[in-house]
DRENMARTI-840348 format. One record per residue (C-alpha): residue number from 1; residue in one letter; z, y, x. Coordinates in Angstrom, 3 decimals. Example, Ala and Ser with C-alpha at 12.3 -4.5 7.8 and 13.67 -1.06 7.14 Angstrom:
<r><nr>1</nr><rest>a</rest><w>7.800</w><v>-4.500</v><u>12.300</u></r>
<r><nr>2</nr><rest>s</rest><w>7.140</w><v>-1.060</v><u>13.670</u></r>
***
This chain:
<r><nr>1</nr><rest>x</rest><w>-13.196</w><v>70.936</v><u>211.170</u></r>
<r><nr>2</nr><rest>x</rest><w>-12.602</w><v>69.267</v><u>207.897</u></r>
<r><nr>3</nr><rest>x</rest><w>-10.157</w><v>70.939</v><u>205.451</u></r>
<r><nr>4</nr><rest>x</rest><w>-8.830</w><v>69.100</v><u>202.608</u></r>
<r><nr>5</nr><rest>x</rest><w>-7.937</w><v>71.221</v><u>199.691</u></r>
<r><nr>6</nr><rest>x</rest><w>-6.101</w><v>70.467</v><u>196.303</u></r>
<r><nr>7</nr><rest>x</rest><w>-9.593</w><v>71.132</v><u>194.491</u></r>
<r><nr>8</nr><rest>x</rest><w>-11.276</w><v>68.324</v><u>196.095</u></r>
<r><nr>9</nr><rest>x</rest><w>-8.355</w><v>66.043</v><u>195.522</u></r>
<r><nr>10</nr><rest>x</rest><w>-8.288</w><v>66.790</v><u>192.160</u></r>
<r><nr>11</nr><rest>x</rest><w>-12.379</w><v>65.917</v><u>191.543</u></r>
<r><nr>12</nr><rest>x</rest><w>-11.346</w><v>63.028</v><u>194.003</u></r>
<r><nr>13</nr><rest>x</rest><w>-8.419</w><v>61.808</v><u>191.629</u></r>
<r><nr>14</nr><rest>x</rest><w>-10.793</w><v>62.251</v><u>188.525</u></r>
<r><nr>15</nr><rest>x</rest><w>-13.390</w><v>60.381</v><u>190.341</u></r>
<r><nr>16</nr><rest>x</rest><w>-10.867</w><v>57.440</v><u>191.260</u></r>
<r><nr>17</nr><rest>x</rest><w>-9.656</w><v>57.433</v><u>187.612</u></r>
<r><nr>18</nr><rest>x</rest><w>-12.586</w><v>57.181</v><u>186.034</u></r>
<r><nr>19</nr><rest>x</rest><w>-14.590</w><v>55.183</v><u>188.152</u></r>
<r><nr>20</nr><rest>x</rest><w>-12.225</w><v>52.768</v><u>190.884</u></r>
<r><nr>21</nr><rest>x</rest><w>-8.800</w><v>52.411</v><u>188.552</u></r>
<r><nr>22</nr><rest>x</rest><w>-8.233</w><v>48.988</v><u>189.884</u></r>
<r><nr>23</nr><rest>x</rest><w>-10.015</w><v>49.518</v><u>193.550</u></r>
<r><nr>24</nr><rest>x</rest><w>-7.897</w><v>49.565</v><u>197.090</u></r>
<r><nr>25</nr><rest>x</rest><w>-7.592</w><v>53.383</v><u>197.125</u></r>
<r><nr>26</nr><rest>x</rest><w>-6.633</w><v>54.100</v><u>193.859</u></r>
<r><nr>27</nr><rest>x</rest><w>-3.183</w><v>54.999</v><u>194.423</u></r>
<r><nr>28</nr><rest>x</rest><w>-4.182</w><v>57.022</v><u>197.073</u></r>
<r><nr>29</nr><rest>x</rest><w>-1.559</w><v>60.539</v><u>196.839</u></r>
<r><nr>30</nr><rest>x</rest><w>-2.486</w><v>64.150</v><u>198.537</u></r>
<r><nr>31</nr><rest>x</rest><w>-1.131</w><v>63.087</v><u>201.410</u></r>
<r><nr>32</nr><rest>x</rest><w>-3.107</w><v>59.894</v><u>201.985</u></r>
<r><nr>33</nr><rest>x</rest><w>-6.471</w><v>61.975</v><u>200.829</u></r>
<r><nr>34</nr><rest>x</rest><w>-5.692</w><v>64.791</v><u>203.661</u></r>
<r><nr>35</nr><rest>x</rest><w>-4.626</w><v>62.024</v><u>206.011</u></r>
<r><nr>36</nr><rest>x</rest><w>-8.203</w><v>60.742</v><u>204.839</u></r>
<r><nr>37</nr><rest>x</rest><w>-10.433</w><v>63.882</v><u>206.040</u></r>
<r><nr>38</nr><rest>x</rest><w>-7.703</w><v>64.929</v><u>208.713</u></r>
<r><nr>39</nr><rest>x</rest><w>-7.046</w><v>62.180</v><u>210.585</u></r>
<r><nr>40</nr><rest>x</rest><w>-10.468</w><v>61.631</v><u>212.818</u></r>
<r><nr>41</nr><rest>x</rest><w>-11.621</w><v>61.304</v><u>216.037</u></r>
<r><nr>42</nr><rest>x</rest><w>-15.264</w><v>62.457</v><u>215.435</u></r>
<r><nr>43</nr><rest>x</rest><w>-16.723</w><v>65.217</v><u>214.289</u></r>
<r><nr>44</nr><rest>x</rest><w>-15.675</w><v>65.345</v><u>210.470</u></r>
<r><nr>45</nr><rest>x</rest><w>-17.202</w><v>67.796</v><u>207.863</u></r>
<r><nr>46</nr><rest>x</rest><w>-16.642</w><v>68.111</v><u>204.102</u></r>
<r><nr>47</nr><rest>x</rest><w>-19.424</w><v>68.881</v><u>202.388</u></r>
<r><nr>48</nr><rest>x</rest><w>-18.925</w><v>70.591</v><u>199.202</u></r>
<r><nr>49</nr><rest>x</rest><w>-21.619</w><v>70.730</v><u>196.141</u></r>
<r><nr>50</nr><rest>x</rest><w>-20.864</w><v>73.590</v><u>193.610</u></r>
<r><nr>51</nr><rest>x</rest><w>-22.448</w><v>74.689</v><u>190.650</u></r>
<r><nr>52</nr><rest>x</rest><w>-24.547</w><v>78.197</v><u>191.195</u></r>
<r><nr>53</nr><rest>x</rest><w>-21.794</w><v>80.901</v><u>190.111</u></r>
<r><nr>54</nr><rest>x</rest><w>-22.882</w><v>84.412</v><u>189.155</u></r>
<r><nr>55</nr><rest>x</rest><w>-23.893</w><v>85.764</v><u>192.334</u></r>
<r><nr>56</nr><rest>x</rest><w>-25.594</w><v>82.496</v><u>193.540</u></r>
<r><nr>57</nr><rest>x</rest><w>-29.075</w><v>84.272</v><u>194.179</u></r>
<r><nr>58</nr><rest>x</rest><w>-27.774</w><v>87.232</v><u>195.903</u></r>
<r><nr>59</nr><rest>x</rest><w>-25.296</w><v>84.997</v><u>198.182</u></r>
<r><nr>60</nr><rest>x</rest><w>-27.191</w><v>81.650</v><u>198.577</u></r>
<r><nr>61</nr><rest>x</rest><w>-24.398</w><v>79.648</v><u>197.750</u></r>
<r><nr>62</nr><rest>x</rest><w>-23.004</w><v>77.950</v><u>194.839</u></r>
<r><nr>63</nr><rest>x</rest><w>-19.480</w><v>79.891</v><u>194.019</u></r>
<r><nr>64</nr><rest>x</rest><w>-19.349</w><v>77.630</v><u>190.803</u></r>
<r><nr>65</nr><rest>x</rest><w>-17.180</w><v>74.695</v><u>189.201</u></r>
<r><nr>66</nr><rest>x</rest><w>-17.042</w><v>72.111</v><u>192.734</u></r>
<r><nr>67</nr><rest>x</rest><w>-18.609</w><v>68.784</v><u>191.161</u></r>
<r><nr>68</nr><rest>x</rest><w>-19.332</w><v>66.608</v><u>193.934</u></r>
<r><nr>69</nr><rest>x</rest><w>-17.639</w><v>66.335</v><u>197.849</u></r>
<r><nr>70</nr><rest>x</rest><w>-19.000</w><v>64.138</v><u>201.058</u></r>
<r><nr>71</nr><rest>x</rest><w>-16.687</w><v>63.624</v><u>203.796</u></r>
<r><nr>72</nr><rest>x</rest><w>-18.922</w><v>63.101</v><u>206.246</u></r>
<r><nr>73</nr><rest>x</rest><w>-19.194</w><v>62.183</v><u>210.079</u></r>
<r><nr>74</nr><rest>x</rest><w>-22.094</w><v>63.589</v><u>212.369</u></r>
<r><nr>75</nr><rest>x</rest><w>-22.406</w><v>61.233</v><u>215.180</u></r>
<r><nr>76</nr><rest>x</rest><w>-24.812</w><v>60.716</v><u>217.313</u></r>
<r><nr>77</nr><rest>x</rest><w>-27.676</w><v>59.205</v><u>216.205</u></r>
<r><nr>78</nr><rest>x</rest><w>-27.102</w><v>60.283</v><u>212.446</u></r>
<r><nr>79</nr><rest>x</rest><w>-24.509</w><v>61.050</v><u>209.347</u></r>
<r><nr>80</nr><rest>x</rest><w>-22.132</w><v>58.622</v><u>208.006</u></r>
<r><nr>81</nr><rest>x</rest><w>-21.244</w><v>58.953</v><u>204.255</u></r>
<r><nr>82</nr><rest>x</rest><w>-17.663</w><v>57.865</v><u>205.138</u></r>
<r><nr>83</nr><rest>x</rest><w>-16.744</w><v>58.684</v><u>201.347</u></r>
<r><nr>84</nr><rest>x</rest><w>-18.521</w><v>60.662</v><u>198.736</u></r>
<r><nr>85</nr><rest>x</rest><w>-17.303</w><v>61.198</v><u>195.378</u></r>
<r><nr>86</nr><rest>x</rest><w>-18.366</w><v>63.406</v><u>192.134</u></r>
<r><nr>87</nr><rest>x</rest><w>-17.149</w><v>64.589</v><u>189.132</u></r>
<r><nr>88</nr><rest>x</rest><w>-17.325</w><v>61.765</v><u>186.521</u></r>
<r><nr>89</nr><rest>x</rest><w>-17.941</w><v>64.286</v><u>183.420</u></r>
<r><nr>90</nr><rest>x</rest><w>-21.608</w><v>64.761</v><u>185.486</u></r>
<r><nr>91</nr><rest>x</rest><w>-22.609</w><v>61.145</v><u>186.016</u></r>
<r><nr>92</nr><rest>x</rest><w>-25.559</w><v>61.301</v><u>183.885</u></r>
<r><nr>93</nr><rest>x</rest><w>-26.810</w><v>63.956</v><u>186.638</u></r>
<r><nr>94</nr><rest>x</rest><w>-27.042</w><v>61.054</v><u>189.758</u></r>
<r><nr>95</nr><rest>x</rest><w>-25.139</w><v>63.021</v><u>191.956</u></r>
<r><nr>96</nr><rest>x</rest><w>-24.751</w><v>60.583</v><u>194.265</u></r>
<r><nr>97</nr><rest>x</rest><w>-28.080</w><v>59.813</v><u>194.420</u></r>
<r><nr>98</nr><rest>x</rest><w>-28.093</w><v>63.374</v><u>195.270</u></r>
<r><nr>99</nr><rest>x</rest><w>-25.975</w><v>63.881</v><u>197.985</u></r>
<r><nr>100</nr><rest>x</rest><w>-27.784</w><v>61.019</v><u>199.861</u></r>
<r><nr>101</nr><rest>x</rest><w>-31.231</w><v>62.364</v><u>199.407</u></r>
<r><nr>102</nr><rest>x</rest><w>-29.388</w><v>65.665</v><u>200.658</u></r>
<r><nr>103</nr><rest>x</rest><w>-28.070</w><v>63.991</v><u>203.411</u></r>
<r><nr>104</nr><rest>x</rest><w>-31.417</w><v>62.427</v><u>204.952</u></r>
<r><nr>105</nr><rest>x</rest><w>-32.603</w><v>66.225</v><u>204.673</u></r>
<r><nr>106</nr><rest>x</rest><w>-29.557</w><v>67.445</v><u>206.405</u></r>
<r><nr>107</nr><rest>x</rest><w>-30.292</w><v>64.430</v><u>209.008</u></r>
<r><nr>108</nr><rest>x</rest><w>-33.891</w><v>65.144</v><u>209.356</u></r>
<r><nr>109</nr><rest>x</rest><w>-32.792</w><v>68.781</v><u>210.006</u></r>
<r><nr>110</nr><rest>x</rest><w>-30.592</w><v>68.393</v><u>213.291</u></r>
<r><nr>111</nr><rest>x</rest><w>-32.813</w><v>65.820</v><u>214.005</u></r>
<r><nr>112</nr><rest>x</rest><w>-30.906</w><v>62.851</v><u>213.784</u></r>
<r><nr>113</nr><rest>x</rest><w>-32.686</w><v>59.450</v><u>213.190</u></r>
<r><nr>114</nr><rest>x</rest><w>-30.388</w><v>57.785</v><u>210.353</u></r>
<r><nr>115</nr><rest>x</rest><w>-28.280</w><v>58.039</v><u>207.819</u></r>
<r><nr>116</nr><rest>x</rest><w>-25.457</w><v>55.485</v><u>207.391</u></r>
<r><nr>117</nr><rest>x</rest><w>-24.694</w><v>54.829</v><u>203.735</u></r>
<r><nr>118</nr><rest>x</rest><w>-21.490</w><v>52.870</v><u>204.842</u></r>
<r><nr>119</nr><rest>x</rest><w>-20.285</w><v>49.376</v><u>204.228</u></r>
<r><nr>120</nr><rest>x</rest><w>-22.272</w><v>47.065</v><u>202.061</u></r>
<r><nr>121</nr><rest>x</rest><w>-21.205</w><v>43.597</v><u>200.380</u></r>
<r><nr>122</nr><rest>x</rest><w>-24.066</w><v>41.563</v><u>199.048</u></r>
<r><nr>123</nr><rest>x</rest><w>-23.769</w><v>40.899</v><u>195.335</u></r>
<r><nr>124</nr><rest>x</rest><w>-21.037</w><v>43.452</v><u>194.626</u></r>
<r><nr>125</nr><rest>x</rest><w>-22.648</w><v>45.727</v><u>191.637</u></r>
<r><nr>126</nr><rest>x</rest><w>-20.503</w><v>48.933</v><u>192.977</u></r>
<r><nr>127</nr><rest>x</rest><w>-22.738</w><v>49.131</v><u>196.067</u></r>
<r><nr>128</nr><rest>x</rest><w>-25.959</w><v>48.077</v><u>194.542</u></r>
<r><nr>129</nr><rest>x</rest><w>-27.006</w><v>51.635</v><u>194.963</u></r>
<r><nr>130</nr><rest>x</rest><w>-27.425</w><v>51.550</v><u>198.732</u></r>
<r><nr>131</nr><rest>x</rest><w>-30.014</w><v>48.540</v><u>198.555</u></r>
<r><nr>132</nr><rest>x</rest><w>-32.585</w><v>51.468</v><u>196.843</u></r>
<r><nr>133</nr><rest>x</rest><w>-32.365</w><v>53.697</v><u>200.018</u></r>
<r><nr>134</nr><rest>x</rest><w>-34.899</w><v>51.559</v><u>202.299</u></r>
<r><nr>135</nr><rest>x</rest><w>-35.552</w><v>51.346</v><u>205.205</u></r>
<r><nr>136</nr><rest>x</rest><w>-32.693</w><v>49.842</v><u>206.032</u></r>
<r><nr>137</nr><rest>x</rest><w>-30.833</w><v>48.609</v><u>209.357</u></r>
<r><nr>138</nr><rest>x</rest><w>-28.176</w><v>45.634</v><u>208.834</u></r>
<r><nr>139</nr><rest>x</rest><w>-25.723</w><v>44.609</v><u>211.283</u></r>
<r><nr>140</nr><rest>x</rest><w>-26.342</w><v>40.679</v><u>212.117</u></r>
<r><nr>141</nr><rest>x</rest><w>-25.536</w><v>38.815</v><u>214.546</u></r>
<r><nr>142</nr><rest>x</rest><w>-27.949</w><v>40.247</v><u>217.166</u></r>
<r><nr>143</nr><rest>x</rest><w>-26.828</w><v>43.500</v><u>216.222</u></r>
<r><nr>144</nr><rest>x</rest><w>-28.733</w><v>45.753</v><u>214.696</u></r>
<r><nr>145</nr><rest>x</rest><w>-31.515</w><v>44.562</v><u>212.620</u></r>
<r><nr>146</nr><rest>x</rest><w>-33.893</w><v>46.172</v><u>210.396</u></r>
<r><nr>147</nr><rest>x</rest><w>-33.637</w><v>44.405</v><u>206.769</u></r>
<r><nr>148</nr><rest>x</rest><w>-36.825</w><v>43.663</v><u>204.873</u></r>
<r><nr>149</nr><rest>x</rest><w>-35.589</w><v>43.342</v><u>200.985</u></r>
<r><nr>150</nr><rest>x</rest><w>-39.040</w><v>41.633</v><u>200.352</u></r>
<r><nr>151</nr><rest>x</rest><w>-38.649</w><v>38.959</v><u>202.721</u></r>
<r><nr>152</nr><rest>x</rest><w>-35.108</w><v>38.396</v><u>201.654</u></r>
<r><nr>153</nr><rest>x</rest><w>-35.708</w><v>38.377</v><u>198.076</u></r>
<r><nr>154</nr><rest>x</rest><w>-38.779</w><v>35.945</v><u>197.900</u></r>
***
């Protein structure tokens, strides 16, 4: 189960701050950020990214400074990126670029078929990342469809 800790809300208040001051969630307090990862009716995971810390090779795991947090749903047929978030001291480093490329490995892993990068509003520059993840499955009328940027954009 997810566990929400006062670490990760403090990287996720940095990462509102610097990046969403005037979005929906930015007055978002502890409470409403465990109520966030708590509150679920799927199968919720946090997955932390931490820099290597002085035992990293022995261990296998990054003990370091945490710089980057996916809260994350594993459903059926793949991951949902329900919110991701990084340090904004580190956004020279794409590490959200990151933590998708780390989730299609992660998907391709268990053997799940997608990875859901979450809702996406055409024209709005804050989501322009997800149109470079291809290929890519939009909800239309019919349901799902898959999208073909080329067609769209000739």
């Amino acid at each position: 189960d997810a566990q929400p800790s006062t670490e990760q809300y403090s990287l996720f208040r940095a990462y509102l701050d610097a990046r969403h001051r005037r979005g929906g969630m930015s007055d978002m307090t502890v409470l409403d950020y465990a109520m966030m990862v708590e509150d679920t009716h799927v199968d919720t995971k946090i997955i932390e990214y931490r820099r290597r810390g002085p035992d990293t090779f022995i261990t296998g795991k990054g003990q370091g400074e945490l710089i980057a947090v996916a809260l994350t749903d594993k459903m059926a047929d793949g991951l949902s990126m329900v919110y991701s978030y990084f340090n904004p001291d580190f956004e020279d480093r794409s590490l959200g670029t990151f933590m998708i490329l780390d989730h299609i490995a992660r998907a391709r892993a268990m053997g799940l078929p997608h990875v859901y990068l979450g809702y996406w509003v055409n024209g709005s520059r804050k989501m322009s990342y997800k149109m470079r993840f291809m290929p890519q499955e939009h909800l239309g009328p019919k349901g799902w469809e898959r999208y073909d940027h080329e067609a769209v954009t000739r």
